[in-house]
C-alpha positions as CSV (number, residue, x, y, z in Angstrom):
1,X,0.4,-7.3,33.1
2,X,2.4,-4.7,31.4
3,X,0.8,-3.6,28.0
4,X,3.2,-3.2,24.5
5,X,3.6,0.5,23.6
6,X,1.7,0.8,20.4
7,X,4.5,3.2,17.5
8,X,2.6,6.6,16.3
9,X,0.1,6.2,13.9
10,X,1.9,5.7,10.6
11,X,0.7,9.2,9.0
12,X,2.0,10.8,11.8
13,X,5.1,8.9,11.5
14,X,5.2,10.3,7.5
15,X,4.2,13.8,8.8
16,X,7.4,13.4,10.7
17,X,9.7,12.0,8.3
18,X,8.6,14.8,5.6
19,X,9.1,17.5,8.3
20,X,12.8,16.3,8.6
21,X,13.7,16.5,5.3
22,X,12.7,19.6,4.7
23,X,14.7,20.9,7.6
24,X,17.3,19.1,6.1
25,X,16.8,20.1,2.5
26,X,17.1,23.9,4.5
27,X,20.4,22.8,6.0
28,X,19.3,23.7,9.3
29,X,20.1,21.2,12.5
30,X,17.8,20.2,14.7
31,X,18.4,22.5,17.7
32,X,18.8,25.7,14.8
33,X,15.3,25.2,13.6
34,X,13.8,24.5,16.9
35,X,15.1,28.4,17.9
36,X,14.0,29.6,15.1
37,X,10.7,28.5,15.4
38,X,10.7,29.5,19.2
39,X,10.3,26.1,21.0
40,X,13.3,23.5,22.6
41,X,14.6,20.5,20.9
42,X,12.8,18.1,22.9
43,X,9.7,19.3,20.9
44,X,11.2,19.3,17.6
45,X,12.6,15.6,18.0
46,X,9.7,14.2,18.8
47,X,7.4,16.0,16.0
48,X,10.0,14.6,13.9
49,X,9.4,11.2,15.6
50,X,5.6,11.2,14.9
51,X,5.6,10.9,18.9
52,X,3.3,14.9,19.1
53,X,1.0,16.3,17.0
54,X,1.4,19.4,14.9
55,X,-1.9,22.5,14.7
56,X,-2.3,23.7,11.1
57,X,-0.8,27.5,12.4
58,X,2.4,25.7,14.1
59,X,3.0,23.0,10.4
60,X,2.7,26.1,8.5
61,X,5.3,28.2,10.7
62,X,7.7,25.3,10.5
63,X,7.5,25.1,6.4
64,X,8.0,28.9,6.4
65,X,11.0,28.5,8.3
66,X,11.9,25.8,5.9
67,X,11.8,28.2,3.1
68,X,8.6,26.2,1.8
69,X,6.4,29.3,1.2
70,X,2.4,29.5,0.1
71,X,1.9,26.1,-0.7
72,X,-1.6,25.7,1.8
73,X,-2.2,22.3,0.0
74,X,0.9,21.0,2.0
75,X,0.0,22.5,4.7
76,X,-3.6,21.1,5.2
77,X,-2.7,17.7,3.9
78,X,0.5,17.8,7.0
79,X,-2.0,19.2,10.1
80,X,-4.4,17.4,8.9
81,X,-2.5,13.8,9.3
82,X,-0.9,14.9,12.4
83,X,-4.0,15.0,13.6
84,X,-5.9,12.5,12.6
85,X,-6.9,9.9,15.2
86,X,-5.6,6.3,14.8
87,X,-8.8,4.6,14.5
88,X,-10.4,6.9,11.7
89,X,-11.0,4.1,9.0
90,X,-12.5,0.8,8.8
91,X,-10.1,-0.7,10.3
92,X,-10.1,0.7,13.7
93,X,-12.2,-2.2,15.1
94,X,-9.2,-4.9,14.1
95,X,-6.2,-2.4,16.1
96,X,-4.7,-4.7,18.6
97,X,-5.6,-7.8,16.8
98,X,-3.3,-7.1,13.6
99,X,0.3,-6.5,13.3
100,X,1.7,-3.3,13.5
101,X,2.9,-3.9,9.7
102,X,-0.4,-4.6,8.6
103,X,-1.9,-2.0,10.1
104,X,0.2,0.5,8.4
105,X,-0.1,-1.4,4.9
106,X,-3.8,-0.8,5.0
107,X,-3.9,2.6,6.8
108,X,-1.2,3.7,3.5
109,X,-3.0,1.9,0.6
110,X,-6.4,3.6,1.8
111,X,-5.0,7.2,1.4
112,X,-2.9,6.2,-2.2
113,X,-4.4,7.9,-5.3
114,X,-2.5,5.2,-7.9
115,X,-1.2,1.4,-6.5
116,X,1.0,-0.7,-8.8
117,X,1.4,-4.0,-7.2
118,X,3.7,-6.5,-9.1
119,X,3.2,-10.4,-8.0
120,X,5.1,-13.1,-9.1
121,X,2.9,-16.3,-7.8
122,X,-0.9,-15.2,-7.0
123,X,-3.5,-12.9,-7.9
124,X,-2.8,-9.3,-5.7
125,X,-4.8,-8.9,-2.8
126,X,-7.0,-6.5,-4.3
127,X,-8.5,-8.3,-6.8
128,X,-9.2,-11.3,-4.8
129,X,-12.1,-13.0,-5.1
130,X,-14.1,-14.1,-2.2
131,X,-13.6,-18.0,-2.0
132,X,-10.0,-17.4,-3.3
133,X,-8.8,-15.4,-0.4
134,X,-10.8,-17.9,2.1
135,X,-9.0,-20.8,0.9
136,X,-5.6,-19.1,1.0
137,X,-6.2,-18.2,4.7
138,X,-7.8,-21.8,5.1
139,X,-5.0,-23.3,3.6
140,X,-2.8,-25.8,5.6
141,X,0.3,-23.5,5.0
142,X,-1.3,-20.7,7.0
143,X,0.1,-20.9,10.5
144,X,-3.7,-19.0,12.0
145,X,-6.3,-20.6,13.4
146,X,-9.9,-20.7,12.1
147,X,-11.2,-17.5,13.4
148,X,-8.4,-15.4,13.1
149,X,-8.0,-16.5,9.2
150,X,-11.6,-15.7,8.8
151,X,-10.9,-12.3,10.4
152,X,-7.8,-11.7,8.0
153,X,-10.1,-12.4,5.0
154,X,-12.5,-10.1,5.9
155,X,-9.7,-7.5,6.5
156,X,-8.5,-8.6,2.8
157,X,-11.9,-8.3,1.4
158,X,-12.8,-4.9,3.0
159,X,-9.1,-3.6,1.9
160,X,-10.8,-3.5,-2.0
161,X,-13.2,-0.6,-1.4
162,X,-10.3,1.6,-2.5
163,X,-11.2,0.2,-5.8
164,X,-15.1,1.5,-5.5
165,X,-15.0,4.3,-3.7
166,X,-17.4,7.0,-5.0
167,X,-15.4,10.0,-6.5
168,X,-12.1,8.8,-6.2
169,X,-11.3,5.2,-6.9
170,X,-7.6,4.7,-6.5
171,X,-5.9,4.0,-9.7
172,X,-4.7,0.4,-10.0
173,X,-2.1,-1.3,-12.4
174,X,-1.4,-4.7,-11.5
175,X,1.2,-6.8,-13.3
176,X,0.3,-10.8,-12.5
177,X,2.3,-14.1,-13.1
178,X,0.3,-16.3,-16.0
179,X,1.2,-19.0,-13.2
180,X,-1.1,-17.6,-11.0
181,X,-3.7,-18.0,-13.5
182,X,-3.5,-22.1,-13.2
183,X,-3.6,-22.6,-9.6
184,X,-6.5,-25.1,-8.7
185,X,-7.9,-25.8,-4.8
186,X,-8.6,-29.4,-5.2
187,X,-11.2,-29.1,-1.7
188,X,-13.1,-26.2,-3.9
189,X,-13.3,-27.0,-7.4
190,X,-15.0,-23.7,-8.4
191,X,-12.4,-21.0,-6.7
192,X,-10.5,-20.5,-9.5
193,X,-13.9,-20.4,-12.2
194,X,-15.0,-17.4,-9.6
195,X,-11.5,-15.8,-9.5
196,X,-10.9,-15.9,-13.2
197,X,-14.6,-14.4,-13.8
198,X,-13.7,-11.8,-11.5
199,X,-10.2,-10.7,-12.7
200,X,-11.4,-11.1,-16.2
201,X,-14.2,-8.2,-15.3
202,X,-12.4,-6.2,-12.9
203,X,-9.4,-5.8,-15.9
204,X,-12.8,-4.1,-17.5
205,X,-12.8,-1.2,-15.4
206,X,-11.6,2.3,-16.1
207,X,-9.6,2.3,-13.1
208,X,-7.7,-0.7,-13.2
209,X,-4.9,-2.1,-15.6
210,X,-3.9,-5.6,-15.3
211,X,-1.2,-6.8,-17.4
212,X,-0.2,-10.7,-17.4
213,X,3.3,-11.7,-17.5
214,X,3.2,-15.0,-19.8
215,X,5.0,-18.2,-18.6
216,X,7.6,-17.1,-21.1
217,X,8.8,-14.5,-20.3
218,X,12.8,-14.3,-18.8
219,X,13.6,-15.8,-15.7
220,X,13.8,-12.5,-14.0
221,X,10.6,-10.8,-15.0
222,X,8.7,-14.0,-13.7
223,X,11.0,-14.2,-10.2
224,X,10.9,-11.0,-9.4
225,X,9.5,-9.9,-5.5
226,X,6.3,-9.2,-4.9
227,X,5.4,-5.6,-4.0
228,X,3.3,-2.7,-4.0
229,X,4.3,0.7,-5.2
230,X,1.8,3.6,-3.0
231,X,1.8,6.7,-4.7
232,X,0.1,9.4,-3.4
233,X,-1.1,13.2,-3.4
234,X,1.0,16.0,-2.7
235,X,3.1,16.3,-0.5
236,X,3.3,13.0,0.4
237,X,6.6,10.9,-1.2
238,X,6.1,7.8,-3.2
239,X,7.2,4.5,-1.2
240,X,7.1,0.6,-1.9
241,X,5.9,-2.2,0.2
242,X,8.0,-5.4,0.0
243,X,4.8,-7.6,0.4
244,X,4.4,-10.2,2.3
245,X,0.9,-11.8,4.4
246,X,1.4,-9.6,7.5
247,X,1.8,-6.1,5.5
248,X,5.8,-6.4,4.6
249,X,8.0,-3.7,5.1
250,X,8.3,0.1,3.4
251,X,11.2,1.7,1.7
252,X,11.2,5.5,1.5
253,X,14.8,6.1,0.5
254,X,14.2,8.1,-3.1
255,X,16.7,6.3,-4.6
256,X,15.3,2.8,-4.1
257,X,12.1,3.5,-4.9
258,X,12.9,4.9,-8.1
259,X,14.7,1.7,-8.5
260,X,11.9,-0.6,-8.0
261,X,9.6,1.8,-10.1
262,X,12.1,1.3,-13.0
263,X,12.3,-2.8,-12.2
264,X,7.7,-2.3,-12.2
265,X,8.2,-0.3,-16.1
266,X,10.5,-3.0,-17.5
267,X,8.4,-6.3,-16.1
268,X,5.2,-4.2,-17.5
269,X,7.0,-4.2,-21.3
270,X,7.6,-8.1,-21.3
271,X,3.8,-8.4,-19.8
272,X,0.7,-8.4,-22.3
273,X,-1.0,-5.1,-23.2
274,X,-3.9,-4.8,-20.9
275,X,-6.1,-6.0,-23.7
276,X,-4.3,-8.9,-24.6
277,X,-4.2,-9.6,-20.6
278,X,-7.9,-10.1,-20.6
279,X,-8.0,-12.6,-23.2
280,X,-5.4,-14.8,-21.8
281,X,-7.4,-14.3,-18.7
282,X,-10.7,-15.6,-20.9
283,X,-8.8,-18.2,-22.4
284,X,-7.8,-20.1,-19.2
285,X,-11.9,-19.1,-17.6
286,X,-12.9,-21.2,-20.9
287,X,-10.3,-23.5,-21.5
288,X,-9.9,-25.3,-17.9
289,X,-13.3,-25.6,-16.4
């Protein structure tokens, strides 16, 4: 039986991708910075690659020679996700039973300090309520089987501690279709009660924005891809998820992500202030069941 060679861990991956641009951004070539630094190209090509880890003296050698000079924050935040071990979060009992995608979704979203997640037809996975997110991996759409859905809810569920984590609860701004709002489960009557109650009093935290975008609102606000916008602590870029159940795919490029940040800020104008959000939110909890 031959086994499927699992990809770096994502981090390391990003560790990586960051090294190589700022060898780029330096104008050096691969085999110029690899002399410079005293080590053959094999080496550097696969640090690039996420393939080897990187020690804290050897990251902050290679940013020297990059002419990126006293900036230790960089340098900690670098060795340190070069070195951390794949299974360091909650997560690390569900490796091999989860896409690769998903994996990295969960492993990025955990380390974000502000998510903006734009959905066009349901309530974002992370404010989800409990029966909600058992009926949509219950549902007779979903191609899994019993216990693997009930293992991808719990996955779902236990994804929301970023939102209640003591000291540093990622920031959250969520812009949601008003058609997601009338969704009913006609099997369970009372999913939609629990979800509203919950979206109505998670919109109530400090942390958390949710703007609704009405029913009438242009065609393209309302049709508009789902996806989640990661943004994180220095060094690390900004990218986007292009969502989808099994954790999507990322886009890094600067240029597209500032494009898709631009597409978030103009569907966040035509959406209700955050204030008027919760109402609508109250209205439907009060006016449908």
């Amino acid at each position: 039986m031959t086994h499927k060679k699992l990809p770096p861990p994502v981090m390391r991956r990003r560790v990586g991708s960051l090294l190589r641009d700022y060898r780029e951004r330096a104008d050096l070539a691969p085999g110029a910075a690899a002399k410079r630094l005293g080590w053959d190209s094999t080496r550097q090509g696969r640090i690039e690659r996420g393939i080897y880890r990187v020690p804290e003296g050897d990251m902050r050698k290679m940013l020297e020679a990059y002419g990126i000079h006293e900036d230790e924050d960089a340098v900690r935040e670098l060795a340190a996700a070069s070195n951390e071990a794949p299974g360091a979060g909650w997560w690390a009992s569900y490796m091999g039973q989860i896409s690769n995608a998903l994996l990295d979704f969960i492993t990025l979203e955990s380390k974000a300090k502000r998510i903006q997640v734009q959905h066009p037809a349901i309530i974002p996975g992370l404010l989800q309520a409990p029966g909600y997110v058992r009926e949509i991996f219950n549902s007779p759409l979903h191609p899994d089987n019993r216990e693997r859905s009930g293992m991808l809810s719990a996955i779902r569920m236990a994804r929301q501690e970023v939102l209640h984590r003591p000291g540093s609860p990622v920031q959250l701004h969520a812009l949601i279709s008003e058609a997601a709002l009338l969704h009913r489960f006609p099997n369970a009557p009372g999913v939609m009660k629990e979800q509203l109650r919950k979206l109505a009093d998670d919109a109530g935290q400090p942390n958390i924005i949710v703007q609704i975008v009405p029913v009438d609102v242009p065609a393209y606000a309302a049709a508009n891809q789902a996806m989640t916008i990661l943004n994180f602590r220095h060094p690390w870029p900004t990218t986007v998820s292009i969502d989808s159940s099994l954790g999507g795919s990322f886009l890094d490029d600067p240029a597209e992500v500032s494009d898709l940040s631009v597409v978030f800020e103009e569907i966040a104008k035509v959406a209700l202030p955050a204030d008027e959000s919760r109402d609508r939110i109250n209205t439907h909890l009060e006016g449908n069941f």
